[in-house]
PDB file of N, CA, C and O in Angstrom:
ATOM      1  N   UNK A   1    -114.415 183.826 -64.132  1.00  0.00           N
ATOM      2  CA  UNK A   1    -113.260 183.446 -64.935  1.00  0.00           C
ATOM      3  C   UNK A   1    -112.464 182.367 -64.193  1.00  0.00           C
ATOM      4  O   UNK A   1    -112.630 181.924 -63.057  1.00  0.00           O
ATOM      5  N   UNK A   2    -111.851 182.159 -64.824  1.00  0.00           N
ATOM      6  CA  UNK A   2    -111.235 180.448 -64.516  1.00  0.00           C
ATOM      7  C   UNK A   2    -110.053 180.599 -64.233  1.00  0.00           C
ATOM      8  O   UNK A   2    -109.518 181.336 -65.061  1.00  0.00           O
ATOM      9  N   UNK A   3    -109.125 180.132 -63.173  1.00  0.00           N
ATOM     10  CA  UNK A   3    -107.683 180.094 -63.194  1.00  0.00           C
ATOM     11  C   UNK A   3    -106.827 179.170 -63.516  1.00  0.00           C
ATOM     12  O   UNK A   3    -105.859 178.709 -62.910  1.00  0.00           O
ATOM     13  N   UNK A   4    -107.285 178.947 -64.540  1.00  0.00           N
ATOM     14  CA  UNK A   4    -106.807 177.520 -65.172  1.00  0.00           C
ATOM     15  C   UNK A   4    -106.253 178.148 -66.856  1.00  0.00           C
ATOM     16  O   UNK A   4    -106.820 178.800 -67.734  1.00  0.00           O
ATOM     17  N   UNK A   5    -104.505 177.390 -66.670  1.00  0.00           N
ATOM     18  CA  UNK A   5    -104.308 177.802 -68.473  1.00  0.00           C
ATOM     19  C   UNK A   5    -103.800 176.574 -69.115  1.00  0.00           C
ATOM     20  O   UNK A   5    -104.041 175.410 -68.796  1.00  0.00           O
ATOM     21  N   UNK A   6    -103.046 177.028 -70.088  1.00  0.00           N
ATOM     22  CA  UNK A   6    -102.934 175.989 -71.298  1.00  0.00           C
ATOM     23  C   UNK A   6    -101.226 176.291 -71.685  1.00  0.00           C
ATOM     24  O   UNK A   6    -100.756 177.181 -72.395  1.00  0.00           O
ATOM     25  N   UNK A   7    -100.456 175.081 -70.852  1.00  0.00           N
ATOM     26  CA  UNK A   7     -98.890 175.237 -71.463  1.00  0.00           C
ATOM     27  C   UNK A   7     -98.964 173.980 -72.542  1.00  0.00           C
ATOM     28  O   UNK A   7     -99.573 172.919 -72.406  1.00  0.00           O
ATOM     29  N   UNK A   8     -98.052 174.489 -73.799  1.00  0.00           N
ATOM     30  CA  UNK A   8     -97.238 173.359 -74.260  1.00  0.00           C
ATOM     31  C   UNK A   8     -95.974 172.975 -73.965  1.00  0.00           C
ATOM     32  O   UNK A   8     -94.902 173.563 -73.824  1.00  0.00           O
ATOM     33  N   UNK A   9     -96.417 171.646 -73.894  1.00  0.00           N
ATOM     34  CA  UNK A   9     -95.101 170.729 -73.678  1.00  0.00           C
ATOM     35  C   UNK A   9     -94.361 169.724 -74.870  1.00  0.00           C
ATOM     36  O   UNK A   9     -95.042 169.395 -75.841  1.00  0.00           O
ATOM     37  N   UNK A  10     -93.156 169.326 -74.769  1.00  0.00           N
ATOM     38  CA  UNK A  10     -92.402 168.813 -75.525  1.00  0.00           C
ATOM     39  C   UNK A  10     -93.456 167.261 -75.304  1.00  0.00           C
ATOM     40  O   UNK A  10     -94.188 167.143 -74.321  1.00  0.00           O
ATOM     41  N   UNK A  11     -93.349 166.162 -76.412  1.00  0.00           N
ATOM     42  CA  UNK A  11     -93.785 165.252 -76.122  1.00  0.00           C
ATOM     43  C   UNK A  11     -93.096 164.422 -75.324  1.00  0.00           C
ATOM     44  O   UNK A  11     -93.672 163.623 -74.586  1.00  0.00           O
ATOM     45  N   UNK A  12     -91.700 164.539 -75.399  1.00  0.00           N
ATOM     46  CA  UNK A  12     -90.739 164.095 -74.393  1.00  0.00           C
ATOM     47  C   UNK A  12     -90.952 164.262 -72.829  1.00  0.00           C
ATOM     48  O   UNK A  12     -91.015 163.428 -71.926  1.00  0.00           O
ATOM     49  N   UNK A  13     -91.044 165.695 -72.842  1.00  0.00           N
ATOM     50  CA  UNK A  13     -91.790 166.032 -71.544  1.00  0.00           C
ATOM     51  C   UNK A  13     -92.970 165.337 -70.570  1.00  0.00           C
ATOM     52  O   UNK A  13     -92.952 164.940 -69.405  1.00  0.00           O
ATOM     53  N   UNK A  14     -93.905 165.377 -71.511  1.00  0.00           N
ATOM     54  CA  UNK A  14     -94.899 164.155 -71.190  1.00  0.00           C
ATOM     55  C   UNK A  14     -94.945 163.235 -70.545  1.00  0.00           C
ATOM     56  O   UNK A  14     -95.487 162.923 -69.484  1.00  0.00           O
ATOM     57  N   UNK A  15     -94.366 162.811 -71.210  1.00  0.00           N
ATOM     58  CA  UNK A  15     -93.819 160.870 -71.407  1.00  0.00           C
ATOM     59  C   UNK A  15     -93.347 161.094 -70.122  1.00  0.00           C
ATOM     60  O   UNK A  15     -94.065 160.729 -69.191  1.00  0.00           O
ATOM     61  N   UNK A  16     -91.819 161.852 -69.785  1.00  0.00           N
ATOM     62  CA  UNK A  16     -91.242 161.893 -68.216  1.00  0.00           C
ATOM     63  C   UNK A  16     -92.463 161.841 -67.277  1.00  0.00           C
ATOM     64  O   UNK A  16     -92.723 160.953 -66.465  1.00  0.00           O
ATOM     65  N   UNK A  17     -93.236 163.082 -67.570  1.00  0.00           N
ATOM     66  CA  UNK A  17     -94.333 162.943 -66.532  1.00  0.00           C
ATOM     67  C   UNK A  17     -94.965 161.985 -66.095  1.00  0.00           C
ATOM     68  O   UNK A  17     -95.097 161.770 -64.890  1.00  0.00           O
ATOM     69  N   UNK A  18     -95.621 161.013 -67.336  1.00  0.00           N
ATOM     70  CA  UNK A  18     -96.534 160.163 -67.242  1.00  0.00           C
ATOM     71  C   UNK A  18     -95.761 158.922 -66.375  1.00  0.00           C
ATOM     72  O   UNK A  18     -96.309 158.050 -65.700  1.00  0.00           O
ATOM     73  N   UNK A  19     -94.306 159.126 -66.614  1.00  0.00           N
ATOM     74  CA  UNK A  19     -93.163 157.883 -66.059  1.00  0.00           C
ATOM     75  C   UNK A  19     -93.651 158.071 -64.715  1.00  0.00           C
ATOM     76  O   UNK A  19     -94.154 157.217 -63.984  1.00  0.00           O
ATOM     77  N   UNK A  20     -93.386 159.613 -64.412  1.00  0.00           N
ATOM     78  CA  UNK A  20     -93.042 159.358 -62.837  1.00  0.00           C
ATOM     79  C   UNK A  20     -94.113 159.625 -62.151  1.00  0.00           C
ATOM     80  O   UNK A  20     -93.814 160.088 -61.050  1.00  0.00           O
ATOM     81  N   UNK A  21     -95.866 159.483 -62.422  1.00  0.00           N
ATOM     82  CA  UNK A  21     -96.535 159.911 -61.829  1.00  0.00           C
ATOM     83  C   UNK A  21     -96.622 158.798 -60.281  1.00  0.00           C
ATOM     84  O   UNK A  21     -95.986 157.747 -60.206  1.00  0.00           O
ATOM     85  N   UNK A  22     -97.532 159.322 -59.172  1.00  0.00           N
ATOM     86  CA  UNK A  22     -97.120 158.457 -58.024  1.00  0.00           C
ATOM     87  C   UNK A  22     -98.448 157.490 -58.626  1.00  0.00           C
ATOM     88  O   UNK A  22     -98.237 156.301 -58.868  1.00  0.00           O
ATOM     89  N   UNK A  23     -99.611 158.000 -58.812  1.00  0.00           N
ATOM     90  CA  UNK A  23    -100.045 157.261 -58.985  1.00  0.00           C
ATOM     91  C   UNK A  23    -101.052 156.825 -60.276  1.00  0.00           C
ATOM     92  O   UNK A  23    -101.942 157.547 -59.828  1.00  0.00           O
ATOM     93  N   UNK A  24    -101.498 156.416 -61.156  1.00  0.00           N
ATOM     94  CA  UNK A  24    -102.032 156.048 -62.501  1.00  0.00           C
ATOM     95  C   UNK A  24    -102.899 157.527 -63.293  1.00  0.00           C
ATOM     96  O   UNK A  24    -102.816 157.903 -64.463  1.00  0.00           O
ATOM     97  N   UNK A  25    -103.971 158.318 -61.771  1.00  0.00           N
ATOM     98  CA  UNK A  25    -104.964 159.174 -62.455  1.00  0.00           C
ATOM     99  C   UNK A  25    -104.487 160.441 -61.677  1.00  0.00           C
ATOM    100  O   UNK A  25    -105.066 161.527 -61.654  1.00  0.00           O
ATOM    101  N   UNK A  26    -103.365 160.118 -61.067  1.00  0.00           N
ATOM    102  CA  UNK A  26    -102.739 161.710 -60.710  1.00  0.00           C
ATOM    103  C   UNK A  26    -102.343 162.604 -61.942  1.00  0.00           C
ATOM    104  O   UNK A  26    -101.524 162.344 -62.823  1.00  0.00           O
ATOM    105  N   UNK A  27    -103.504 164.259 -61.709  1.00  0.00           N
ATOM    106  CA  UNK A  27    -103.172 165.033 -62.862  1.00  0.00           C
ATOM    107  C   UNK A  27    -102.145 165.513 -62.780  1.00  0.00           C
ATOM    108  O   UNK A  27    -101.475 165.282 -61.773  1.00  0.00           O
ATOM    109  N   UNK A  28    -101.694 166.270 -63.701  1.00  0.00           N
ATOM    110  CA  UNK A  28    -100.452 166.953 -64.542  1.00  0.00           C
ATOM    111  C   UNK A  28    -100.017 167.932 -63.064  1.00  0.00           C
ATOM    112  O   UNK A  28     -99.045 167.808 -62.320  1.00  0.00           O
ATOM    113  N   UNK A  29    -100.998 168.771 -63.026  1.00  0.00           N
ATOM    114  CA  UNK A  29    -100.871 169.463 -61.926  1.00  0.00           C
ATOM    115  C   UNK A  29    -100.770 169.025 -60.563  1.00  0.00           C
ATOM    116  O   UNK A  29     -99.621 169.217 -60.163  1.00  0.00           O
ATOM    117  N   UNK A  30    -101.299 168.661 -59.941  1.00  0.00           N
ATOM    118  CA  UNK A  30    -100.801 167.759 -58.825  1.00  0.00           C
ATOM    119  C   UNK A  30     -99.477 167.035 -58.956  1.00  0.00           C
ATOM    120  O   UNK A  30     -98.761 167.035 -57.955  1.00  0.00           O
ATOM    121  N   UNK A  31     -99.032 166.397 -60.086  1.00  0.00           N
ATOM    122  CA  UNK A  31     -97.881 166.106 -60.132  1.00  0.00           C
ATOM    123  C   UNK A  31     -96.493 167.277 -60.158  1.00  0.00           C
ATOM    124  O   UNK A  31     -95.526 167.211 -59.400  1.00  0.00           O
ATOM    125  N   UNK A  32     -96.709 168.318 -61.229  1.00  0.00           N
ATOM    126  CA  UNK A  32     -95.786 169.362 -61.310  1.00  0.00           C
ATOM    127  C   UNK A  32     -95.642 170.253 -59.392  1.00  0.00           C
ATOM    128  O   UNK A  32     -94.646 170.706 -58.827  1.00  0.00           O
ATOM    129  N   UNK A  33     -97.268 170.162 -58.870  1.00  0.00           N
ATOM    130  CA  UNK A  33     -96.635 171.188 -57.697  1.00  0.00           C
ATOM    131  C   UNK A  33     -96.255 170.537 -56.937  1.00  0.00           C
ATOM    132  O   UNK A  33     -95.683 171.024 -55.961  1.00  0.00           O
ATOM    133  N   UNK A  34     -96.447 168.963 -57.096  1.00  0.00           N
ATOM    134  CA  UNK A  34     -94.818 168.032 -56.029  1.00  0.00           C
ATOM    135  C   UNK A  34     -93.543 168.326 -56.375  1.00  0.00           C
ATOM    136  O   UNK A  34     -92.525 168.404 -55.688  1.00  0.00           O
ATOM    137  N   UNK A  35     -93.688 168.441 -57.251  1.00  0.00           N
ATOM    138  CA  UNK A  35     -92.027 168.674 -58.171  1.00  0.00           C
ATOM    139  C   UNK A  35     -91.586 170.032 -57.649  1.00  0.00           C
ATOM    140  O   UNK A  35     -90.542 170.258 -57.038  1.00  0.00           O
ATOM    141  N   UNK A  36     -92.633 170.991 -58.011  1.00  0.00           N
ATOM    142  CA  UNK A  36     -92.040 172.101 -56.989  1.00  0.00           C
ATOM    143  C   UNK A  36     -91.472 172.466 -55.832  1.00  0.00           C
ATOM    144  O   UNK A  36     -90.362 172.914 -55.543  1.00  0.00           O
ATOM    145  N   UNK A  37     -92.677 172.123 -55.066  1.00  0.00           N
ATOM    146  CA  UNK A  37     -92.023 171.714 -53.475  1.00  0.00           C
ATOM    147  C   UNK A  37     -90.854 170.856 -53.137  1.00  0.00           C
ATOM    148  O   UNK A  37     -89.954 171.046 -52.319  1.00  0.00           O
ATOM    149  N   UNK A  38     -91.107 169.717 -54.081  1.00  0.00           N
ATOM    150  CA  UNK A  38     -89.602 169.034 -54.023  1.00  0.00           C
ATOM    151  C   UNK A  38     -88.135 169.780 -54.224  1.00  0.00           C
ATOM    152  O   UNK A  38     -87.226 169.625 -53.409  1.00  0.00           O
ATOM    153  N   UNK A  39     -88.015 170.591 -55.379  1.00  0.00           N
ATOM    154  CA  UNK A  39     -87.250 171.442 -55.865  1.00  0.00           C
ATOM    155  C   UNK A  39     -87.016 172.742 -54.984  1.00  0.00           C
ATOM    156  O   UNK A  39     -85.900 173.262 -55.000  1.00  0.00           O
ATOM    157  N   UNK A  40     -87.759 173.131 -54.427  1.00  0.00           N
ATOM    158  CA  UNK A  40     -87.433 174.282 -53.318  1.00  0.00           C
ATOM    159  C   UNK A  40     -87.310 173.875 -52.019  1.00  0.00           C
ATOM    160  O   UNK A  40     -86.929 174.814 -51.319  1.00  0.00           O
ATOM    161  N   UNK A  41     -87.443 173.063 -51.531  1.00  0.00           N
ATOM    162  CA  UNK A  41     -86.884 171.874 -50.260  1.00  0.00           C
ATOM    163  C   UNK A  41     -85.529 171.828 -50.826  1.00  0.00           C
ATOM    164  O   UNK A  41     -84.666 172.241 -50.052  1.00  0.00           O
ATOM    165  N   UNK A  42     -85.035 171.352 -52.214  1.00  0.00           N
ATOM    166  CA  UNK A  42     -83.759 170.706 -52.175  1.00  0.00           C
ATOM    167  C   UNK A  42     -82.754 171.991 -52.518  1.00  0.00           C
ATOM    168  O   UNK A  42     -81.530 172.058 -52.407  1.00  0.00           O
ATOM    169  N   UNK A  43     -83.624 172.896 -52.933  1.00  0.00           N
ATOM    170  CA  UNK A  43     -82.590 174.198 -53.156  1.00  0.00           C
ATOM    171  C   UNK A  43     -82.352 175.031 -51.619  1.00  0.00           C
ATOM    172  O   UNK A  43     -81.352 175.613 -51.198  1.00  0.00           O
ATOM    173  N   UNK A  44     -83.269 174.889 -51.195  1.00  0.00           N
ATOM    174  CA  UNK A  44     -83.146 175.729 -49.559  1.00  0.00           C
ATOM    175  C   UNK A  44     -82.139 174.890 -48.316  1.00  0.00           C
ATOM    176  O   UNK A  44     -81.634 175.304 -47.273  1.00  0.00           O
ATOM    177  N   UNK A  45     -82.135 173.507 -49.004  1.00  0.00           N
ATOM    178  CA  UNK A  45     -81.096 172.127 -47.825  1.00  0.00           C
ATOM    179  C   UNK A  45     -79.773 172.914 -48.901  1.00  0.00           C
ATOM    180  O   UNK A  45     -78.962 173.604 -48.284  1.00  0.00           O
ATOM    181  N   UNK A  46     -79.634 172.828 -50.049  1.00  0.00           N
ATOM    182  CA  UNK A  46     -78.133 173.439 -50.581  1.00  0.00           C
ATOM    183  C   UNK A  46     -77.732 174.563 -50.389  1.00  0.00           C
ATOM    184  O   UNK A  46     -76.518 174.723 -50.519  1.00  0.00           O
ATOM    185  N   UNK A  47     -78.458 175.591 -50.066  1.00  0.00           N
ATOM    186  CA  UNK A  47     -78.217 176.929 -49.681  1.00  0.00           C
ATOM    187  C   UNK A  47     -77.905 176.790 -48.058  1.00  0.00           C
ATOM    188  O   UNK A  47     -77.114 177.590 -47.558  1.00  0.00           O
ATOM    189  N   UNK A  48     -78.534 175.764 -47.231  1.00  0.00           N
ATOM    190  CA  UNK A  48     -77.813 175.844 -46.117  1.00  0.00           C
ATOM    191  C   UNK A  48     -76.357 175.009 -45.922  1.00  0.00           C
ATOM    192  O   UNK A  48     -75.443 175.450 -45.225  1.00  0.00           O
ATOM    193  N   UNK A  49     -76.299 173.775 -46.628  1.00  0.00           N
ATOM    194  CA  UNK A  49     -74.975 173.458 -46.744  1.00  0.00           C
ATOM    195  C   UNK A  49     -73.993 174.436 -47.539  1.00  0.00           C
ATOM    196  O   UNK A  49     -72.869 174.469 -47.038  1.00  0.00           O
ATOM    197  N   UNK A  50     -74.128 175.054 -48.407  1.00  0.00           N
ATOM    198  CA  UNK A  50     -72.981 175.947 -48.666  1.00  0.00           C
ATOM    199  C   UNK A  50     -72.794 177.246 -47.568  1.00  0.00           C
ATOM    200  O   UNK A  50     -71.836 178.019 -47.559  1.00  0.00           O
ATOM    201  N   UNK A  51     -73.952 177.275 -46.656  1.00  0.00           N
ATOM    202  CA  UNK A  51     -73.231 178.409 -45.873  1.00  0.00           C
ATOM    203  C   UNK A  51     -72.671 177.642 -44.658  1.00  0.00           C
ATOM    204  O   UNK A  51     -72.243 178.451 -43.834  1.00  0.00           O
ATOM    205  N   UNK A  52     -72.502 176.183 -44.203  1.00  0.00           N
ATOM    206  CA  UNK A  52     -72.137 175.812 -43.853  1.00  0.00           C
ATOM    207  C   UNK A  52     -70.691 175.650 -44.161  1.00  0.00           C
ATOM    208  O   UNK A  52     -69.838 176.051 -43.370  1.00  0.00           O
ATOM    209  N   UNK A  53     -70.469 175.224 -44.998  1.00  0.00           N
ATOM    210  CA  UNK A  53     -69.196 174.731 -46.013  1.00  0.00           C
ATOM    211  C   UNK A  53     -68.485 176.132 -45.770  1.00  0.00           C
ATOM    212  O   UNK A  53     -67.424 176.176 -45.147  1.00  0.00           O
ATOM    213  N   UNK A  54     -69.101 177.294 -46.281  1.00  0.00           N
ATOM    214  CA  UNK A  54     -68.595 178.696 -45.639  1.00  0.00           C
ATOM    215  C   UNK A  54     -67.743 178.776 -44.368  1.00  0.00           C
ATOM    216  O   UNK A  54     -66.571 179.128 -44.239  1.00  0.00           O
ATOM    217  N   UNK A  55     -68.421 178.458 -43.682  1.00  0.00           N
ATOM    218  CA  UNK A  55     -68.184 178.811 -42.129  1.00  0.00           C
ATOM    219  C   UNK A  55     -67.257 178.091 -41.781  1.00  0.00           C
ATOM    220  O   UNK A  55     -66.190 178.648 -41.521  1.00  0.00           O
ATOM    221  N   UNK A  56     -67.381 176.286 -41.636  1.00  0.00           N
ATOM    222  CA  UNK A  56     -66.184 175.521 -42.600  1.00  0.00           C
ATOM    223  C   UNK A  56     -64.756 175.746 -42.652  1.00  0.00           C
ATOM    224  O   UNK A  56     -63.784 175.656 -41.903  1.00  0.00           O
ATOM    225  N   UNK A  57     -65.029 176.079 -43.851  1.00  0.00           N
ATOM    226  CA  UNK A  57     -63.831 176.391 -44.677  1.00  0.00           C
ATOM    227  C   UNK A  57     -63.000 177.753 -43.450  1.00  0.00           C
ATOM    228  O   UNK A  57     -61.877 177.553 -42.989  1.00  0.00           O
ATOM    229  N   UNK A  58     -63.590 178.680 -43.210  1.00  0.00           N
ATOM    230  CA  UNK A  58     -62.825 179.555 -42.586  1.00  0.00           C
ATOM    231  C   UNK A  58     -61.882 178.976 -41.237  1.00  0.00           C
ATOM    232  O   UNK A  58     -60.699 179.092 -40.918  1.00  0.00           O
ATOM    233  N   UNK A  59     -62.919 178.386 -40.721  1.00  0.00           N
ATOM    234  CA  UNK A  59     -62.675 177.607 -39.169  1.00  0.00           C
ATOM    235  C   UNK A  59     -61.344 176.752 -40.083  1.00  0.00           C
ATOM    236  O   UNK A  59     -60.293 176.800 -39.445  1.00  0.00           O
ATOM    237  N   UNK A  60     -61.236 176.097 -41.256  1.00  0.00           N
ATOM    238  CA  UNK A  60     -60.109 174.792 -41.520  1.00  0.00           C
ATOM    239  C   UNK A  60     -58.882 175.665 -41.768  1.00  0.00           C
ATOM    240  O   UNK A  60     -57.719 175.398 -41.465  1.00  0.00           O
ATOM    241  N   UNK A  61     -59.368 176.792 -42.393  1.00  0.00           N
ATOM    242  CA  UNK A  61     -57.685 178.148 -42.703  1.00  0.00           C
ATOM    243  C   UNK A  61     -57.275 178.202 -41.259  1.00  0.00           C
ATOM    244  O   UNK A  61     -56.110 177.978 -40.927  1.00  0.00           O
ATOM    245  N   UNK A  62     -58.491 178.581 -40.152  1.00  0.00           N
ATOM    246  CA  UNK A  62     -57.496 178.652 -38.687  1.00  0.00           C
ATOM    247  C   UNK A  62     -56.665 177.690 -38.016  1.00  0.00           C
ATOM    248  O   UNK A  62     -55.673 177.782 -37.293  1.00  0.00           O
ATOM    249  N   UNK A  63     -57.574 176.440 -38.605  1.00  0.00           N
ATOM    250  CA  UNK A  63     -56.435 175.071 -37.940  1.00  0.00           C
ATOM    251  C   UNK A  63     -55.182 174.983 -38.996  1.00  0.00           C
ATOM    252  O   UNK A  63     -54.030 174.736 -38.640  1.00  0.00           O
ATOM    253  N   UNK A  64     -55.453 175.146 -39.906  1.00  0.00           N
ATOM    254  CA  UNK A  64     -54.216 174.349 -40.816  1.00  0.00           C
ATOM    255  C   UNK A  64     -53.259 174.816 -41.384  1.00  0.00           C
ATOM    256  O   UNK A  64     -52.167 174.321 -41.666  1.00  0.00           O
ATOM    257  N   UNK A  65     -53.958 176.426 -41.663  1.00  0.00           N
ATOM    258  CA  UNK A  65     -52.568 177.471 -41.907  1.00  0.00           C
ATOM    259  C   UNK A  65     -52.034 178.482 -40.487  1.00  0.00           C
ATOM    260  O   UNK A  65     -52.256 179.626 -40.092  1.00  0.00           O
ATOM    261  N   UNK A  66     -51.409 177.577 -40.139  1.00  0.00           N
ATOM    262  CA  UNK A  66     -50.512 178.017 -38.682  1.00  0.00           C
ATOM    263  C   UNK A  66     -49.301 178.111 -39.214  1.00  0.00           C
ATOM    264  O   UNK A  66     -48.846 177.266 -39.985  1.00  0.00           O
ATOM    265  N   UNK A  67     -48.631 179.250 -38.804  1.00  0.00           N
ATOM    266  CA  UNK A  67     -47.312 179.328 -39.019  1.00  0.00           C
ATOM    267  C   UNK A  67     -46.549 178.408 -37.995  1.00  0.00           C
ATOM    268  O   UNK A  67     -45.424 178.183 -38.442  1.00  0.00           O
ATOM    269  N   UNK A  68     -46.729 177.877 -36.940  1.00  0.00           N
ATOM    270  CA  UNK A  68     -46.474 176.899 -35.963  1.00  0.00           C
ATOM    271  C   UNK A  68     -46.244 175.115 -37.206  1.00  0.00           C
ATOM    272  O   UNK A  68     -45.246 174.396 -37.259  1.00  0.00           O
ATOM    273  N   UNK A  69     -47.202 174.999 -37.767  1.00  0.00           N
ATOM    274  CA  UNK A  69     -46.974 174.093 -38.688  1.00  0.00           C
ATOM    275  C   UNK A  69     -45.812 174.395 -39.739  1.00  0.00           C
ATOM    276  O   UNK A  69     -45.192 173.420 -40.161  1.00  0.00           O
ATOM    277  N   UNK A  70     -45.445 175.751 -40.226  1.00  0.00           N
ATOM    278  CA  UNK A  70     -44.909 175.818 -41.286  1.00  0.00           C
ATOM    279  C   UNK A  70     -43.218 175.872 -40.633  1.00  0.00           C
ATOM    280  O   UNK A  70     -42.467 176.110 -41.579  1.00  0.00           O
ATOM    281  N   UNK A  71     -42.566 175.748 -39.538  1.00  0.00           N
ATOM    282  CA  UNK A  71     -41.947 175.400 -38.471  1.00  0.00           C
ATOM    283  C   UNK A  71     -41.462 174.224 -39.305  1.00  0.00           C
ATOM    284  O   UNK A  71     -40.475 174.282 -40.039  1.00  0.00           O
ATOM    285  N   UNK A  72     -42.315 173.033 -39.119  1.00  0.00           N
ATOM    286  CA  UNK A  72     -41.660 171.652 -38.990  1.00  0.00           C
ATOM    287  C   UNK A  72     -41.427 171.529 -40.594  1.00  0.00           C
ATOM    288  O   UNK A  72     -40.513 170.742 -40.840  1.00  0.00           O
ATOM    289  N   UNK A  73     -41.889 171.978 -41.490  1.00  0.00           N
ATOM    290  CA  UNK A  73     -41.410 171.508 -42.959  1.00  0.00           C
ATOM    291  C   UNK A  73     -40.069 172.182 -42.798  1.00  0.00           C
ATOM    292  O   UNK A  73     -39.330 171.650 -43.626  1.00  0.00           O
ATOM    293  N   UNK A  74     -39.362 173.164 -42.078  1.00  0.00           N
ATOM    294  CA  UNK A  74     -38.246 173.703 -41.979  1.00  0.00           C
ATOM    295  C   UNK A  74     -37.508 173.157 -41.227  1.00  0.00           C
ATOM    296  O   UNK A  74     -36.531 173.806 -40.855  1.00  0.00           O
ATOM    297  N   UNK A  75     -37.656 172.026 -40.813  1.00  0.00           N
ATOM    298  CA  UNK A  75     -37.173 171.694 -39.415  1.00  0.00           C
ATOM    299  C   UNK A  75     -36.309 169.921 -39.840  1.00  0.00           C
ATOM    300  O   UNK A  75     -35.764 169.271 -38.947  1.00  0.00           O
TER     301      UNK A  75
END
């Protein structure tokens, strides 16, 4: 048995594909599991910048909300 199936696609869909293939006789498949890998590379770099941005953000509450600062607007 074969591990090979049969999706439909929008004709729109297509067309994107056929736009962005790298190269003229690159199949469907070879093209989609770049796209994959591409797409889980760029979701795993955003999942580490937001836990960055996390960590961040806490460290900027310790510099900036000082009651030592809130002094001079009274002052």
């Amino acid at each position: 048995m074969n591990n090979i199936t049969t999706i439909q696609l929008e004709k729109s869909v297509v067309k994107e594909l056929k736009k962005n293939k790298d190269y003229p006789r690159q199949s469907y498949n070879e093209l989609i599991s770049n796209m994959i890998k591409a797409f889980k590379s760029l979701k795993k770099r955003n999942q580490y910048n937001e836990f960055l941005h996390k960590i961040q953000q806490q460290k900027m509450k310790e510099l900036w909300c000082r009651e030592e600062d809130e002094d001079w607007e009274n002052a």
